[in-house]
GUDREN-927874 format. One record per residue (C-alpha): x, y, z. Coordinates in steps of 0.02 Angstrom, whole numbers, padded with zeros to 5 digits, always signed. Layout:
N
XYZ
...
END
This chain:
258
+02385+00334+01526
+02259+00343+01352
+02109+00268+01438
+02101+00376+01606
+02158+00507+01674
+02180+00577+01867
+02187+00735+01929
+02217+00764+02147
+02166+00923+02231
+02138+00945+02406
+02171+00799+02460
+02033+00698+02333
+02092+00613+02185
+01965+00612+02029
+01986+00463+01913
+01896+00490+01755
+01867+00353+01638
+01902+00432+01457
+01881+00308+01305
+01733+00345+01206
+01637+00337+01162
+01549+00212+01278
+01708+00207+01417
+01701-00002+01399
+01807-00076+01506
+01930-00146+01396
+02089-00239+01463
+02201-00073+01419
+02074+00025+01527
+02074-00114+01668
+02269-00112+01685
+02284+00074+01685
+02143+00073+01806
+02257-00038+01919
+02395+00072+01891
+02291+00233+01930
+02249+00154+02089
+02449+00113+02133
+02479+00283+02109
+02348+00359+02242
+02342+00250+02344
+02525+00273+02389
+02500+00463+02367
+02530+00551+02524
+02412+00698+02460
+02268+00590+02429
+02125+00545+02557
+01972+00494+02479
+01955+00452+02268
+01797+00492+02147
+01795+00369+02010
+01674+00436+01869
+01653+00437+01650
+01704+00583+01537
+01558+00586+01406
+01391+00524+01423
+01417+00375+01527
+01511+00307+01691
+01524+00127+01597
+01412+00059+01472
+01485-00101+01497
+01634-00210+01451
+01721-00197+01283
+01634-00336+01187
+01722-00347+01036
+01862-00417+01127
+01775-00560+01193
+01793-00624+00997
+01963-00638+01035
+01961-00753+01193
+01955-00928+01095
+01919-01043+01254
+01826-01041+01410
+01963-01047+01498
+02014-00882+01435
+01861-00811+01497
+01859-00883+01671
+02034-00811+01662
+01977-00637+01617
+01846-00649+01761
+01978-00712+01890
+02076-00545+01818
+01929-00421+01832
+01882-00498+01990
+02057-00481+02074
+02061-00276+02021
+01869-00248+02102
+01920-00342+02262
+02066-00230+02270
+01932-00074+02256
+01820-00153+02370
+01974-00178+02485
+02044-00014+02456
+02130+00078+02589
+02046+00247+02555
+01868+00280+02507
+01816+00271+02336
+01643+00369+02294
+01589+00302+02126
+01494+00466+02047
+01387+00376+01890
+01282+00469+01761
+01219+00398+01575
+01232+00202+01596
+01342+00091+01702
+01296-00063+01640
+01397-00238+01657
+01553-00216+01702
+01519-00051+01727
+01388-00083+01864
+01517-00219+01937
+01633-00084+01950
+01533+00044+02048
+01476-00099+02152
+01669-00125+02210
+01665+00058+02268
+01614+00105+02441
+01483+00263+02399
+01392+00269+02239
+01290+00433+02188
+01188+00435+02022
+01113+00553+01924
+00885+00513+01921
+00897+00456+01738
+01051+00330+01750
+01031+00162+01677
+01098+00033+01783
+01108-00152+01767
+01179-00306+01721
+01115-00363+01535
+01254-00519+01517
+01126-00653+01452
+01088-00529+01315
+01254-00584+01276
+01253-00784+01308
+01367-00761+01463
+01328-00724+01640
+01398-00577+01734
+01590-00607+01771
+01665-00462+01881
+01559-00539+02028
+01407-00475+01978
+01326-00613+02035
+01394-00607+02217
+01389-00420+02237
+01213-00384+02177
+01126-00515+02294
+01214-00443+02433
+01155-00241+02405
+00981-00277+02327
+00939-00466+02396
+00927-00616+02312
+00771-00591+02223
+00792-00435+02151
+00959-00467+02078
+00904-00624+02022
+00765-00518+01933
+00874-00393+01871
+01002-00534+01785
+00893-00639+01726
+00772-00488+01636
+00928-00396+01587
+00823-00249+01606
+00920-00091+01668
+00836+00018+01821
+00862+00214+01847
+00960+00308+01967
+00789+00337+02051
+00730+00150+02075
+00904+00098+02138
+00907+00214+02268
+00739+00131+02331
+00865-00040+02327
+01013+00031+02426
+01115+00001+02246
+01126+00200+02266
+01177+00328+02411
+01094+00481+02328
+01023+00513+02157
+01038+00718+02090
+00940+00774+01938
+01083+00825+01830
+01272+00777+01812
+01346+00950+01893
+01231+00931+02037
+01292+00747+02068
+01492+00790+02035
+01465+00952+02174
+01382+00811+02309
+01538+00677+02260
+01655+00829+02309
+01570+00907+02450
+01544+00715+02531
+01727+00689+02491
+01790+00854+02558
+01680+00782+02747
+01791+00630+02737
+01939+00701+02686
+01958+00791+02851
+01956+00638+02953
+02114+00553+03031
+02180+00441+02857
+02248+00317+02987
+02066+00294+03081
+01959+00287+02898
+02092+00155+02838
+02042+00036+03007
+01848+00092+02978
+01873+00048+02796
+01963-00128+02843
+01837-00182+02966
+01681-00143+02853
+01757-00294+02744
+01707-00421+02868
+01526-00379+02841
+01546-00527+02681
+01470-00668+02679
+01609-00820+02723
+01562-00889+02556
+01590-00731+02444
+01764-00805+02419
+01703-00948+02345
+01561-00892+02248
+01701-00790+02146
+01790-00932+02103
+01616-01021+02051
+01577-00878+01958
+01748-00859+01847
+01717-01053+01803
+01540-01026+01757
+01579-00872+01658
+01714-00990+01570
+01576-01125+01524
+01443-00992+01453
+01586-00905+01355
+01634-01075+01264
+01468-01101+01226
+01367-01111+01072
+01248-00980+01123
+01379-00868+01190
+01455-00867+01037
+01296-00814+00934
+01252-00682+01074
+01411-00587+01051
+01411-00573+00864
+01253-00558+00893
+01288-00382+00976
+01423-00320+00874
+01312-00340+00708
+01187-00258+00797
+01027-00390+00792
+00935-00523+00902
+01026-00661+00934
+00961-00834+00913
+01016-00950+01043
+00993-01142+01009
+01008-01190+01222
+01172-01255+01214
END
């Protein structure tokens, strides 16, 4: 794998993100993502996973540049629907995933470490979901997750501002376990709170792990699928459009409301 790599020692499986220099979560990275989680999860050695970034972020988002190449909505709500399935999977994973974040996880990046069951952060993170920077709305269920940790209000704050929030704030949320002043601290917590699950039955954690999914809403379901076709209509849109090149020549957008 070029995008990732994954290393498994006593009984914990560390997947690092590794494309720089922002670790965007680009569709090569997604798949070999996927495939990274195939491999432990079917791993025999391997009891609990610690998904974190090489570099200076976790995930400063999605890889935007490629969104230039998706030339209808449909292709976006597609690429939601895609990102979506791969999250639920983490969300639905059969051993826990501790989501260790430090520099930025923004966008897809925060949708990411929502799917994951623990999620440490160093004080100074930046975390947050700045899609209408863009034009679009948040895709990876951004918009179903968020509500759900933080409430309603506060996520509806957070994606409508686009502002980010630190490691420190979103522990006051809930978006956070534990926050740890520098990167080394944080990684020595992920292990240490890995290494106390690790040493419970596999078989019992996989039933605690299944029944914790019930705790949804009955209409998370079907605010994905809303979501991927919403994401479709901003991304064929005028503004969306404008917002992404936009980004990628580095200026203000100007969006015309349509």
């Amino acid at each position: 794998m070029e995008t990732l790599s994954v290393n498994v020692e006593q009984q914990i499986a560390t997947i690092t993100l590794n494309r720089p220099p922002a670790n965007a979560l680009s569709s090569q990275l997604l798949q070999e993502l996927e495939q990274a989680f195939n491999e432990v999860e079917h791993n025999e050695d391997v009891s609990v996973i610690i998904l974190h970034g090489e570099g200076r972020f976790f995930a400063a988002g999605a890889d935007i540049k490629e969104f230039t190449t998706l030339e209808s909505g449909n292709r976006f709500a597609e690429l939601a629907s895609k990102g979506q399935e791969l999250l639920n999977r983490i969300e639905r994973f059969p051993k826990p995933v501790i989501a260790a974040i430090h520099g930025a996880a923004l966008g897809g990046g925060l949708e990411l470490a929502m799917a994951c069951h623990i999620r440490l952060a160093t004080e100074d993170t930046k975390l947050g979901l700045p899609e209408l920077q863009l034009g679009l709305i948040p895709g990876f269920a951004g918009t179903q997750r968020l509500p759900r940790i933080v409430g309603q209000a506060k996520a509806a704050e957070l994606i409508l501002t686009s502002e980010p929030i630190t490691g420190s704030e979103a522990l006051t949320l809930g978006l956070i376990n534990s926050v740890h002043s520098e990167q080394a601290l944080m990684m020595e917590e992920a292990y240490k709170l890995a290494g106390k699950i690790a040493t419970k039955s596999r078989y019992t954690i996989k039933l605690a792990l299944e029944a914790l999914t019930y705790a949804k809403d009955a209409n998370f379901t079907a605010g994905l699928e809303k979501e991927a076709e919403l994401f479709g209509a901003a991304g064929e849109s005028h503004d969306s459009k404008e917002g992404i090149q936009a980004f990628i020549e580095k200026r203000k957008p100007e969006f015309k409301n349509k």
